[in-house]
N, C-alpha and C positions, 0 to 999 in steps of 0.2 A: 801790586803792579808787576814783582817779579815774574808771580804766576801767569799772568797774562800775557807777556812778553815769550814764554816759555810756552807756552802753547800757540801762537802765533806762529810762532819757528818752526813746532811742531807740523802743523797745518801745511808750511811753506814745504816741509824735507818730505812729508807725505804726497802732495803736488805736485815735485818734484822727480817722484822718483814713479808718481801715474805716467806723467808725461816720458819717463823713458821706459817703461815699458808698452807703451802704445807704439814707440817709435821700432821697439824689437819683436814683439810678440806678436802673434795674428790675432785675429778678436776671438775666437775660441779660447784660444788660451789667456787671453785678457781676463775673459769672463770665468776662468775656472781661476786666476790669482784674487782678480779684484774684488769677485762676489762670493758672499758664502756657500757653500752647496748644503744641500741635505744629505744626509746620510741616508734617509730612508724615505722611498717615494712611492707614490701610486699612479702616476704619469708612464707615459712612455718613455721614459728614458729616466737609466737608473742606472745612478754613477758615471753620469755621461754619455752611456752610450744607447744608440737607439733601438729598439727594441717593435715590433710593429703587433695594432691589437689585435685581440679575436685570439691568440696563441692558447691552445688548448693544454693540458698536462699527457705528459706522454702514456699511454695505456701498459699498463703492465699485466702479464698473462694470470693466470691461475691455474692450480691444478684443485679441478672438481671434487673427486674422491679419491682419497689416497689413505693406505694403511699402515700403519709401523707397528711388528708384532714382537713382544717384550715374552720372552719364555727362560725359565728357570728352575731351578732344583729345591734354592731354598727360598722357602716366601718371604719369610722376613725381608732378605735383599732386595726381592721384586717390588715388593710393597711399597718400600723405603725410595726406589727407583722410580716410580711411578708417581708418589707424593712430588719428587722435585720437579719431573716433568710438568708435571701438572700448574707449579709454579712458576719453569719459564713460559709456557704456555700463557700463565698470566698477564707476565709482563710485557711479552711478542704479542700480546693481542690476539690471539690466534682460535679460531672455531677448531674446538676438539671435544671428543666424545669416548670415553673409557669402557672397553666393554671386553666382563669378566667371562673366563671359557672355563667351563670345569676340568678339573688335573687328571690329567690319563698318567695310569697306573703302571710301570716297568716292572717285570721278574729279570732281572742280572742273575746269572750264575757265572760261578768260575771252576774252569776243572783241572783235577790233577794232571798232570805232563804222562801224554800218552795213555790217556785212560777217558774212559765215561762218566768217571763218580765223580759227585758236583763236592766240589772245595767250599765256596761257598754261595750263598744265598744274598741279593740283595732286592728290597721292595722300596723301588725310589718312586717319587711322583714329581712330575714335570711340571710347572704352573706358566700360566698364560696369560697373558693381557695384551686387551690389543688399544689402538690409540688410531681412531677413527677421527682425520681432519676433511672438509671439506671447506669449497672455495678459497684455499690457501695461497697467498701473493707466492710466486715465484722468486721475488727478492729475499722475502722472509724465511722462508721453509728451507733453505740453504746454511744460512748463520743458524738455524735453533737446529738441525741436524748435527753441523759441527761442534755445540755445544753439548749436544746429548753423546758426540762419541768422546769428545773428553773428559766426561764423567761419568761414562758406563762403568759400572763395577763390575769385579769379576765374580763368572760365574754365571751373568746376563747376556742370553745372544738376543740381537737388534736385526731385524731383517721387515726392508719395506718393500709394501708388494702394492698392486693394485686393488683395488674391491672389484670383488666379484661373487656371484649368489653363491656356490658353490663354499666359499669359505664361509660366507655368512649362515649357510642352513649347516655347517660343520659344530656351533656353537649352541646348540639345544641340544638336547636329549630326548632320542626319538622315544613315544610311546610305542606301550609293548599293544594295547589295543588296536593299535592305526596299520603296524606292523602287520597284525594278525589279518585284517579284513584286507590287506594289500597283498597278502599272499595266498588268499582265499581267493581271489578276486582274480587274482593270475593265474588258477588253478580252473575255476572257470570258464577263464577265455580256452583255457588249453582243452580241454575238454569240449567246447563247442566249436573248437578247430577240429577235431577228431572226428567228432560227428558228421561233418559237413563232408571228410572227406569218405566215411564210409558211404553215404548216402551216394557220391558221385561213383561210387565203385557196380 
C-alpha cells in the first residue's frame, strides 16, 4: 500500500511541475524538456534544427595529374622512402603509381689550390623515383604532402612538378637503332633541300 501511495505522489509532483513549465516555457521548448529527442535522424531536422531537402554535398576539386619526384645518392634510403610512401598512400586512399628512372651517372673531381691536376675522383650515381597520383582530392594531397616532409630523410630531395611528355619520354632509354634512322633521315631531307635549291639556280 506504501508503494502505491508513493507513486501516486510521484504522478502528482511530475503534473505538477508539467503544469509549470507550460505556464514558462514556449511549446518549442516544452517539447524539447518534455519529449525525448533522438540523437540521430534522417528527417529534416536534426538536433532541432531545420535543415531543407535536396541539399547536395559540397564538390570538392581535384588535381588530374600531378608528379612528386624522389632523387637520391644512396638507394637504400630511397628505397626505404618510397616503401612508407607507399603506405601512407594506403591509408589516404589515394590513386598512385611508382615509376623507376634509371640512375645517371656523375664524374666529381676535385683539384689542387691553383692548379689542374685532379685531387680527387668521384663516380656517384643519382637514383630516381617518381610517384605518379592522378584524380587526387584537394583536401587530401595537402595532409599526405605535410606528412611526407616530416619524414623525408636526409640526403632525399622532394620536388612536385606537373606531367608533362617531355619528363615522361625522359624515363626510357633511347635506342641506338631508332637514333640511327633519325639521323639518316635528317640527312636526307637535308640533302633534298640542296637539291631543290640548285635546280632553282
Amino acid at each position: 500500500m506504501g508503494h502505491v501511495l508513493k507513486i501516486l505522489e510521484l504522478g502528482k509532483a511530475i503534473r505538477l511541475v508539467s503544469s509549470e513549465i507550460n505556464k514558462t516555457l514556449c511549446k518549442r521548448c516544452q517539447n524539447n524538456v518534455l519529449h525525448k529527442r533522438s540523437w540521430f535522424t534522417t528527417g529534416s531536422k536534426l538536433f532541432g534544427v531545420w535543415e531543407p531537402d535536396g541539399l547536395d554535398e559540397p564538390k570538392v576539386g581535384e588535381y588530374k595529374k600531378i608528379d612528386i619526384q624522389l632523387t637520391g645518392y644512396d638507394f637504400v634510403v630511397l628505397e626505404s622512402f618510397c616503401k612508407f610512401v607507399k603506405s601512407v598512400r594506403y591509408t589516404m586512399d589515394l590513386d598512385m603509381k611508382t615509376v623507376t628512372i634509371p640512375p645517371r651517372s656523375l664524374n666529381i673531381k676535385t683539384y689542387h689550390t691553383h692548379s689542374t691536376k685532379v685531387q680527387e675522383a668521384f663516380n656517384l650515381k643519382r637514383y630516381e623515383r617518381k610517384l605518379r597520383f592522378e584524380n587526387v582530392s584537394c583536401t587530401k594531397f595537402p595532409i599526405f604532402l605535410e606528412v611526407l616532409r616530416k619524414h623525408l630523410p636526409e640526403g632525399v630531395d622532394l620536388q612536385i612538378m606537373e606531367f608533362s611528355k617531355e619528363m615522361e619520354d625522359s624515363r626510357y632509354i633511347p635506342s641506338d637503332e631508332k637514333l640511327h634512322l633519325l639521323a639518316r633521315l635528317a640527312s636526307l631531307e637535308k640533302e633534298k633541300i640542296e637539291r631543290e635549291k640548285r635546280k632553282d639556280k
